[in-house]
Phi, psi and omega in degrees: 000325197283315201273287196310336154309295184279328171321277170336298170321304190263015173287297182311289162325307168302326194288262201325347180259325195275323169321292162316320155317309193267019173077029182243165188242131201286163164290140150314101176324130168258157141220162107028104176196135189222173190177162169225132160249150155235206179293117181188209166245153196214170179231125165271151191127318199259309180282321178211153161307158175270135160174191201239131186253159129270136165270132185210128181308144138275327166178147146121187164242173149172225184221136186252122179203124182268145203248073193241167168275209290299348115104052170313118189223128161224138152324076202259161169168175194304310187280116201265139135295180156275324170280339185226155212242162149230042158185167181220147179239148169055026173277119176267127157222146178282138159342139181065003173273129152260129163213188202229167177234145166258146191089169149286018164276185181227141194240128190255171203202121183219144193195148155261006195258354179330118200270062205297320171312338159284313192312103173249089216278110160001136158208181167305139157269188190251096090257144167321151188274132187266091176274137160205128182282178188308127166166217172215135193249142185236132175268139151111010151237297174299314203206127176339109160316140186165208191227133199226148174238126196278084154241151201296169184201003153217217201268196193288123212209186170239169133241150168211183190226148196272320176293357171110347195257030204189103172200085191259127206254145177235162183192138153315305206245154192308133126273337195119315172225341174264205226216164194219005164192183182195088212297161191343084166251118189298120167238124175206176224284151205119286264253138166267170169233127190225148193208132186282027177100022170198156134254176185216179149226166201239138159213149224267127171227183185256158191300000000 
């Protein structure tokens, strides 16, 4: 029974090493996977596993947009409307869909279908972490060109970007209405950074 047991076992393994050769694709494994996010720009793949989620408010308001062809943008927050949502049901994503959140809200992203096997999950790079007070910054002079998750670390301010793609208002502490981070914002080189009547730190994640 034990050698008919392993016949089968290594019956099974050959199928599966001559399928991979031959380019066919085994099913995907799913688990299980939840996070909260807030603002900022994401990848899938890098930020969350592909896979079809709910989305759901945790607190603040803002805008949820996914950069797809159908090119979704919603308007979320607790208190639901006719123009605004507090959830989102069955959204998929594929690898590699970028989108972005706006605002103080916070999203919780929850799934059983998670592509864990795709999954490269973002990190820290090993550098020191960059404090900077109010001023103007030239990236790729003042500060490494990359990808950064921005927190605040004084009262109520501003940070922007000279190209446009970045223009925030931040505070350590709750207020209501800014943001108290800003998740992978693309700094590249040229481009000045500029921060307002606050401070911030910057620390280096990966692309």
């Amino acid at each position: 029974m034990k050698n008919r047991i392993r016949s089968i076992m290594y019956m099974l393994v050959a199928i599966m090493i001559i399928m991979n050769i031959s380019g066919c694709n085994m099913p995907i494994e799913y688990q299980s996977f939840q996070i909260g996010l807030g603002a900022g720009n994401y990848v899938v793949g890098k930020d969350i596993p592909a896979g079809a989620y709910e989305i759901k408010v945790t607190s603040g308001s803002g805008e949820f947009r996914v950069n797809n062809s159908n090119k979704t943008c919603e308007k979320m927050s607790n208190e639901e409307t006719e123009d605004i949502v507090n959830s989102l049901s069955s959204i998929i994503f594929e690898k590699d869909t970028t989108f972005k959140i706006d605002g103080n809200v916070t999203l919780k992203f929850d799934t059983l279908t998670a592509d864990i096997q795709t999954y490269e999950m973002r990190k820290h790079l090993d550098v020191s972490p960059i404090d900077l007070n109010s001023g103007e910054y030239i990236i790729g002079v003042d500060i490494p060109e990359g990808t950064y998750k921005i927190i605040a670390t004084g009262s109520y301010g501003t940070v922007e970007l000279s190209n446009g793609e970045l223009y925030k208002t931040m505070n350590s502490e709750d207020d209501g209405s800014s943001i108290k981070e800003y998740r992978n914002a693309k700094l590249s080189k040229d481009t000045k950074f500029i921060i307002s009547d606050t401070s911030v730190q910057l620390v280096q994640v990966s692309e």
